[in-house]
SEDOLUM-84634 format. One line per 4 residues: number of its first residue (from 1); their letters; for each residue y, z, x of C-alpha. Coordinates in steps of 0.05 Angstrom, whole numbers, always signed. Example, Ala and Ser with C-alpha at 12.3 -4.5 7.8 and 13.67 -1.06 7.14 Angstrom:
REM SEDOLUM-84634
1) AS) -90 +156 +246 ~ -21 +143 +273
This chain:
REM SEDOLUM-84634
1) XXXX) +3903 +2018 +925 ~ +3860 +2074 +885 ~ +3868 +2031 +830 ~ +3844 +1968 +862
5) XXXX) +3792 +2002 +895 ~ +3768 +2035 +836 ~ +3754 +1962 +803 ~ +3719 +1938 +856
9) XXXX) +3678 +1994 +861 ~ +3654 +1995 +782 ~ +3631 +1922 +780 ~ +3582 +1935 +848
13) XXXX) +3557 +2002 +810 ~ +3536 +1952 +754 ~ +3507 +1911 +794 ~ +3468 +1958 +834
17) XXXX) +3438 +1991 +772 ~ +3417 +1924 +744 ~ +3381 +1907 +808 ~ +3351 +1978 +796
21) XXXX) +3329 +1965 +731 ~ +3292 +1900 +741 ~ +3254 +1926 +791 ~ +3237 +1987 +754
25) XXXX) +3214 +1935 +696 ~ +3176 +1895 +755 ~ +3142 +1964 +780 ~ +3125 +1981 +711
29) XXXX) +3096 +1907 +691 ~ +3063 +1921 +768 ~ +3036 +1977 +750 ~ +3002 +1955 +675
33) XXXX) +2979 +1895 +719 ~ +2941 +1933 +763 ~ +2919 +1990 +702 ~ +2887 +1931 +674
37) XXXX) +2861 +1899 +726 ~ +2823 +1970 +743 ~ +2802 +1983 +677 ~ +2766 +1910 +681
41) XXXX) +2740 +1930 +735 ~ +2712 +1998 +711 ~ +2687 +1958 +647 ~ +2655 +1897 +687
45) XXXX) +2623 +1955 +744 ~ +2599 +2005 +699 ~ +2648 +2052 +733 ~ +2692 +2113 +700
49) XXXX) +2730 +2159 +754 ~ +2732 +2228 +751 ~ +2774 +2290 +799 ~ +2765 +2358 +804
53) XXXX) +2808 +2411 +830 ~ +2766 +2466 +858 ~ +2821 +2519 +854 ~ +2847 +2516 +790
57) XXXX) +2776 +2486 +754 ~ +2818 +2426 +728 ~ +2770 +2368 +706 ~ +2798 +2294 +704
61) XXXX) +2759 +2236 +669 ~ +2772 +2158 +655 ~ +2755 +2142 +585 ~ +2706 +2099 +627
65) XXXX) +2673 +2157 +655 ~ +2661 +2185 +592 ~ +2632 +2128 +566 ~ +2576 +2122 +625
69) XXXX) +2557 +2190 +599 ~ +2559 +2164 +523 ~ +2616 +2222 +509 ~ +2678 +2212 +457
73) XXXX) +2736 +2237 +502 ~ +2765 +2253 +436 ~ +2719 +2314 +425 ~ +2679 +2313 +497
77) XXXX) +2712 +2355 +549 ~ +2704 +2331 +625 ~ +2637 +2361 +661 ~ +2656 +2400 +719
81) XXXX) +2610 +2391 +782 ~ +2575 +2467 +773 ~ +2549 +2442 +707 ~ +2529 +2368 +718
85) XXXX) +2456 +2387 +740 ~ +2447 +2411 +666 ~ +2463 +2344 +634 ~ +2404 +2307 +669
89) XXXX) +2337 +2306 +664 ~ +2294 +2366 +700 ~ +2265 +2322 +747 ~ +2336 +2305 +773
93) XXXX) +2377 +2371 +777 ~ +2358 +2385 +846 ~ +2395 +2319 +867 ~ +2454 +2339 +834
97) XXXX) +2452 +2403 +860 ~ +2450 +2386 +932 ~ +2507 +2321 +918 ~ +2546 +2383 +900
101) XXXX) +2538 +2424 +958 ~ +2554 +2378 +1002 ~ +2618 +2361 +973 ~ +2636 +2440 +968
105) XXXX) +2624 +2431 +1038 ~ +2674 +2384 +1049 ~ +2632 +2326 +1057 ~ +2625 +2258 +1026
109) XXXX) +2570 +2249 +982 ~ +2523 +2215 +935 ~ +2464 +2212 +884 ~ +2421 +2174 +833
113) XXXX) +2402 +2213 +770 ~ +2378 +2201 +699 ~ +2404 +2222 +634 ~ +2401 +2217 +571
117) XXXX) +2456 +2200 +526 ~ +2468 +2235 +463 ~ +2489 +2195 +423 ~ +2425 +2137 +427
121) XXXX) +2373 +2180 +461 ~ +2381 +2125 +522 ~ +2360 +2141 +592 ~ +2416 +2121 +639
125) XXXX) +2409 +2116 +709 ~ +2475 +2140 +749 ~ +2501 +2129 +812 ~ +2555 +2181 +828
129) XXXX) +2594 +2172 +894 ~ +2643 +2230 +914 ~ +2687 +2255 +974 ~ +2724 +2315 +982
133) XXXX) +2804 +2314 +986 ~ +2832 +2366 +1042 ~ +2893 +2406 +1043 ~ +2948 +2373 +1113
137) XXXX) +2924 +2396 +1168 ~ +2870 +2437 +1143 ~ +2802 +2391 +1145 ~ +2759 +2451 +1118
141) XXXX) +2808 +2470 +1064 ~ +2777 +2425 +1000 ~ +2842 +2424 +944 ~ +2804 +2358 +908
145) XXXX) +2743 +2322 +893 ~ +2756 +2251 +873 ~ +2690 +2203 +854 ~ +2660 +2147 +813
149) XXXX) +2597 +2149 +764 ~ +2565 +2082 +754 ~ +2511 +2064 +701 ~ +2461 +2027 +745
153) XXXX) +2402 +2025 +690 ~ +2404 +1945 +687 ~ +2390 +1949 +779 ~ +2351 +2009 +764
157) XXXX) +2307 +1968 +707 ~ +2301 +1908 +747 ~ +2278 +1942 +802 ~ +2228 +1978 +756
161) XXXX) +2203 +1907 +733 ~ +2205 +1876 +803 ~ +2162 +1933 +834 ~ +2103 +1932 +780
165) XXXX) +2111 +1863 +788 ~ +2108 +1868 +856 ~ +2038 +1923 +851 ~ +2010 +1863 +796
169) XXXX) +2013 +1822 +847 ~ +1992 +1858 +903 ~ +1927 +1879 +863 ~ +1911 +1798 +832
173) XXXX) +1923 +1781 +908 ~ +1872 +1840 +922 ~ +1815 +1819 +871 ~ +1830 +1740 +887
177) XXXX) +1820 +1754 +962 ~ +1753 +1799 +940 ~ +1733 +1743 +888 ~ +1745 +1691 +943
181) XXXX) +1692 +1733 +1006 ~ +1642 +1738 +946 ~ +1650 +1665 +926 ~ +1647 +1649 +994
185) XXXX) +1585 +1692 +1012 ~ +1539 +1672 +949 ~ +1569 +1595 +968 ~ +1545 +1598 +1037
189) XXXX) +1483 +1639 +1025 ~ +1460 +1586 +981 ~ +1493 +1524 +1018 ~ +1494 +1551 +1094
193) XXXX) +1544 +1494 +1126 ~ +1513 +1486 +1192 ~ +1439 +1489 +1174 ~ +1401 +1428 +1157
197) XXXX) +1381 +1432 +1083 ~ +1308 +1421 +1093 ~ +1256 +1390 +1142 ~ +1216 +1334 +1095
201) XXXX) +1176 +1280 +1127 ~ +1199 +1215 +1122 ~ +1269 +1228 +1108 ~ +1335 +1242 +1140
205) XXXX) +1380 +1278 +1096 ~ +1453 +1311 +1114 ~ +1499 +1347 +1066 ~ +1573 +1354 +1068
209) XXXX) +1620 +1411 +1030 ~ +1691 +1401 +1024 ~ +1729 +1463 +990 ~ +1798 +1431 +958
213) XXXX) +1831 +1480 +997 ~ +1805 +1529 +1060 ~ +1864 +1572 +1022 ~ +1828 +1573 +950
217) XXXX) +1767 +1594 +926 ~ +1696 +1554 +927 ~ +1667 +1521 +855 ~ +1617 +1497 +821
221) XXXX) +1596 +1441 +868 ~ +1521 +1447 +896 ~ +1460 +1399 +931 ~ +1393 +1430 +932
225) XXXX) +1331 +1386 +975 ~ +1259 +1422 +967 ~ +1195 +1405 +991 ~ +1151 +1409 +922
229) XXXX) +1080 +1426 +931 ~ +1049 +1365 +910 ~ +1090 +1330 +979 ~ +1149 +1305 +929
233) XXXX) +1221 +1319 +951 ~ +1272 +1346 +897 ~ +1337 +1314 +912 ~ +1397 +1348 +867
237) XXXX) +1469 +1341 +862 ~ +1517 +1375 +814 ~ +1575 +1410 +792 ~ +1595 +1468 +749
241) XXXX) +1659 +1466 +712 ~ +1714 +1517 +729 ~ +1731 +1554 +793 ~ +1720 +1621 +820
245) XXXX) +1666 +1672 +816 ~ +1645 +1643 +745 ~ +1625 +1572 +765 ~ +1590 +1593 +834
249) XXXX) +1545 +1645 +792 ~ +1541 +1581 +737 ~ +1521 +1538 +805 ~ +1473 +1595 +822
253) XXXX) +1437 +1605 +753 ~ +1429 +1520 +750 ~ +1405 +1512 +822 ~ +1360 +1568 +811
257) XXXX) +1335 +1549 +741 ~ +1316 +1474 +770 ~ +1288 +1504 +836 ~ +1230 +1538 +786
261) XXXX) +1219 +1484 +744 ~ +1212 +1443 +790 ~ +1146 +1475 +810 ~ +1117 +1462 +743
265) XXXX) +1109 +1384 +762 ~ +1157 +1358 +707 ~ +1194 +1295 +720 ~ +1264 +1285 +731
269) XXXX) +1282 +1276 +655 ~ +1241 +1333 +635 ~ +1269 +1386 +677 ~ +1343 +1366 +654
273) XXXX) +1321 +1367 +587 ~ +1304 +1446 +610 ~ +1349 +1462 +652 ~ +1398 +1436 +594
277) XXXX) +1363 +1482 +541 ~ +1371 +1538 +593 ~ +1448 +1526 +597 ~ +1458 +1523 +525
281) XXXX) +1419 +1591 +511 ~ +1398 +1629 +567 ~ +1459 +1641 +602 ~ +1540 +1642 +582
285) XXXX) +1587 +1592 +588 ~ +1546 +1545 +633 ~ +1575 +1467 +631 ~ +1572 +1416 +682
289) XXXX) +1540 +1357 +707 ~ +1474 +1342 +764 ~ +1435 +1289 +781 ~ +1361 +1302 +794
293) XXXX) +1316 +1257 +832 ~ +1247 +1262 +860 ~ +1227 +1225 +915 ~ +1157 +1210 +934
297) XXXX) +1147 +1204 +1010 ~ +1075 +1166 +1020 ~ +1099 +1110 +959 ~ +1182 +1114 +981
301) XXXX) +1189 +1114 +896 ~ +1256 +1154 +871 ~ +1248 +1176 +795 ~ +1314 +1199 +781
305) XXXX) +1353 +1223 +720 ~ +1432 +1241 +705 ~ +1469 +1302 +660 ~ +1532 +1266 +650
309) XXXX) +1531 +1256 +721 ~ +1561 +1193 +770 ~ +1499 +1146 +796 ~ +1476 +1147 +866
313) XXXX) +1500 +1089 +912 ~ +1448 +1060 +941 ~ +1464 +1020 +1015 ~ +1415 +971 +1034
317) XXXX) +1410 +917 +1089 ~ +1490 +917 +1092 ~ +1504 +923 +1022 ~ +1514 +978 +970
321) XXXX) +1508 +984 +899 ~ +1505 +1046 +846 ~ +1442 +1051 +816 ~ +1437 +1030 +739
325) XXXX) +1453 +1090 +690 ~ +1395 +1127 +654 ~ +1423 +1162 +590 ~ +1438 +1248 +596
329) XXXX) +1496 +1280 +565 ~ +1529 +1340 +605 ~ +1486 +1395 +611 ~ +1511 +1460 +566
333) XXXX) +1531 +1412 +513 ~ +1476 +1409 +458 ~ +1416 +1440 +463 ~ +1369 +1379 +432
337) XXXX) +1393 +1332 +483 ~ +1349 +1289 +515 ~ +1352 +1249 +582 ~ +1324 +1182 +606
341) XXXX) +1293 +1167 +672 ~ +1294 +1121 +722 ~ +1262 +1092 +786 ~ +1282 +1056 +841
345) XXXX) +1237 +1031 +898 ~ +1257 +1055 +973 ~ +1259 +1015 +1035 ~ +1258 +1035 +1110
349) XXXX) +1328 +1038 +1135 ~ +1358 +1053 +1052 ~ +1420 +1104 +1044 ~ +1418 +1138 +991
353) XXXX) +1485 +1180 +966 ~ +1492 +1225 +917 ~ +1558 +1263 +906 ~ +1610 +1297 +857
357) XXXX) +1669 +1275 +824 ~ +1712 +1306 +869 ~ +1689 +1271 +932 ~ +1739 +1203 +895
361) XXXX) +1771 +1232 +844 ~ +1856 +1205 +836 ~ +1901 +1216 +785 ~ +1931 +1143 +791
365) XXXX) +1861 +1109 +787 ~ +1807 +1111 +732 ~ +1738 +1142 +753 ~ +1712 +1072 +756
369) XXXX) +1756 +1038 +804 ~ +1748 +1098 +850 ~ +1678 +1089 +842 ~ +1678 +1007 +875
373) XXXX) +1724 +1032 +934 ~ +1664 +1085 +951 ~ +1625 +1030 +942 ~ +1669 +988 +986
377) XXXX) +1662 +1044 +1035 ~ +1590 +1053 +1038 ~ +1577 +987 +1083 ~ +1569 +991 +1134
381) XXXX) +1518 +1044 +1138 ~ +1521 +1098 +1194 ~ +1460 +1105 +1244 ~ +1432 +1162 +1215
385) XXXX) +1449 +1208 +1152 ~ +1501 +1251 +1197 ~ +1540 +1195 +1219 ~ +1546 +1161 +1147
389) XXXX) +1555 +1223 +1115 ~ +1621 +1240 +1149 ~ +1653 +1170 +1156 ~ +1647 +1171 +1083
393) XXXX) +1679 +1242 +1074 ~ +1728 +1222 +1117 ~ +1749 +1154 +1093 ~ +1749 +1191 +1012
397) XXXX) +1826 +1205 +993 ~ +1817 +1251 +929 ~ +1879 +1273 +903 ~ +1860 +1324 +840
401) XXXX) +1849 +1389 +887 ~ +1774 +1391 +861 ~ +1714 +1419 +905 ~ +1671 +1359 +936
405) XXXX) +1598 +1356 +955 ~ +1567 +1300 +989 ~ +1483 +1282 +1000 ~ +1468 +1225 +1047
409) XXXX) +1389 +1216 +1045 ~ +1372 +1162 +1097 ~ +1290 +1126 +1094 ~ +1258 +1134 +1153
């Protein structure tokens, strides 16, 4: 029976220490497994672990740990918690020293500090994150620290980058919103939108200004109507290239150029040929386009000349037309440029409208074609100036986000 018994019992001993070794090769292929998979994750995270055992002062790093610092482990020794405050910057130490205390405390903590690493003279931004390990049944009894450092630099960088980018913006929004009132201000100081530009016999004139956008700033676009002392009416259109604070001072330097020569009793033609000279030399970057008329009340004769300029539309007795083309290159181009004139004899009951490009500009269409629809538009005419005036800037379906300013001059 021993005998028997004693074979039966060798082959299950076998057995049973076959089972145990292929599970101790399963634990240890477990474990290697999950060795790797945490060292990916330490390499992919930035992260090296670290313990410390307060009693005995031993020191435990990952080679991943070491590397966050920039140490060989081969000839670095761990950095024990009393001495991390002297391995970053001055600035920093107090954060350390406080993340310290509270884990001699017993509680969990953390901090963000800066170093720099010996071996590339990098600053490194680290995250260390820490709790205490306590003795069984003793809470206040700290036998370990266990914790993580993590090189954050690349977060710490891009939120560097993303809060100067976010004080850029602030202070462009700042000096747009500042550039915008003072646009605004010299705009509507010059321009006022509810006023009537001026009182002239025989005339009934409204103005219309249409801002691409009530969210962006005024431009270039301007009108200007004055009663001349010799009982002649200056009629002007035009528009300054650009956007912004430069074109409105541009717009106020032209309209205020013209406004004085126009008391010198030139004609149309001569005072472009001026006001050109003026833009070329006399102040910077000036460039744009007007039209310039002069209408005589007692005779109803309009002399008129253009700087590069769209002709007026004339509406009469149920039909409209633009008015033939004198010659004038844009003003601010060359300073020898001269301009032809033209005249055009009024009726009782005429429309006269003068505008900017922007009033019919469209990508899809050429400048001409949108040119016959205004045209198209312009009949019938309106009552009175007001009426005309905004059925027209109504019925216009610009598409080029440009400024647009609109004169309706009605014969009474």
């Amino acid at each position: 029976m021993s005998v028997a018994g004693s074979g039966d019992y060798m082959p299950r001993l076998a057995a049973l220490a076959e089972r145990q070794r292929r599970e101790l090769v399963r634990l240890r292929a477990e474990a290697d497994r999950l060795a790797g998979l945490l060292d990916q994750v330490q390499r992919l995270g930035q992260l090296g672990g670290w313990e410390e055992h307060p009693g005995t002062g031993t020191v435990r790093w990952t080679d991943f740990a070491f590397a966050v610092f920039g140490l060989d482990p081969r000839q670095a020794a761990p950095i024990p918690l009393a001495d991390l405050h002297s391995f970053v910057i001055a600035a920093d130490r107090e954060l350390v020293r406080r993340f310290h205390q509270a884990l001699a405390r017993g509680e969990p903590s953390a901090a963000t500090f800066r170093i720099i690493r010996p071996g590339d003279a990098a600053v490194r931004q680290i995250r260390a994150f820490a709790e205490p390990v306590t003795a069984p049944g003793h809470p206040g009894d700290v036998v370990a620290v266990r914790g993580v450092f993590q090189d954050v630099s690349a977060h710490y960088l891009t939120q560097v980058a993303l809060a100067a980018t976010r004080d850029q913006l602030a202070d462009i929004e700042q000096r747009a919103a500042e550039e915008h009132r003072l646009a605004l201000r010299l705009q509507r100081a010059i321009m006022p939108p509810d006023a009537p530009p001026v009182a002239a016999a025989g005339v009934d004139v409204a103005v219309r200004y249409r801002p691409a956008d009530p969210g962006h700033l005024v431009a270039g676009d301007w009108y200007d109507t004055l009663l001349l002392p010799g009982k002649e009416l200056l009629l002007v259109v035009g528009d300054i290239a650009g956007h912004g604070i430069d074109a409105v001072t541009g717009m106020v330097a032209a309209r205020n150029a013209l406004r004085g020569l126009a008391l010198t009793g030139a004609g149309p033609a001569e005072l472009l040929r001026h006001l050109n000279y003026a833009a070329c030399h006399l102040t910077e970057s000036i460039a744009g386009t007007v039209v310039c008329g002069l209408y005589q009340p007692e005779t109803r004769v309009l002399r008129w000349a253009r700087a590069g300029h769209l002709p007026p539309v004339l509406v009469r007795d149920g039909r409209a037309s633009t008015l033939p083309l004198p010659g004038g290159v844009l003003l601010g181009l060359d300073p020898d440029a001269g301009y032809e004139e033209a005249q055009v004899q009024l009726r009782i009951g005429d429309f006269l409208v003068m505008f900017t490009d922007g009033l019919i500009e469209r990508r899809a269409d050429s400048i001409s074609d949108a040119l016959r629809e205004l045209v198209a538009m312009s009949t019938p005419a309106g009552p009175d100036a007001a009426t005309h005036a905004n059925r027209l800037l109504a019925s216009a379906a610009p598409d080029t986000g440009d400024d647009a300013c609109l004169m309706v001059t009605r014969i009474l």
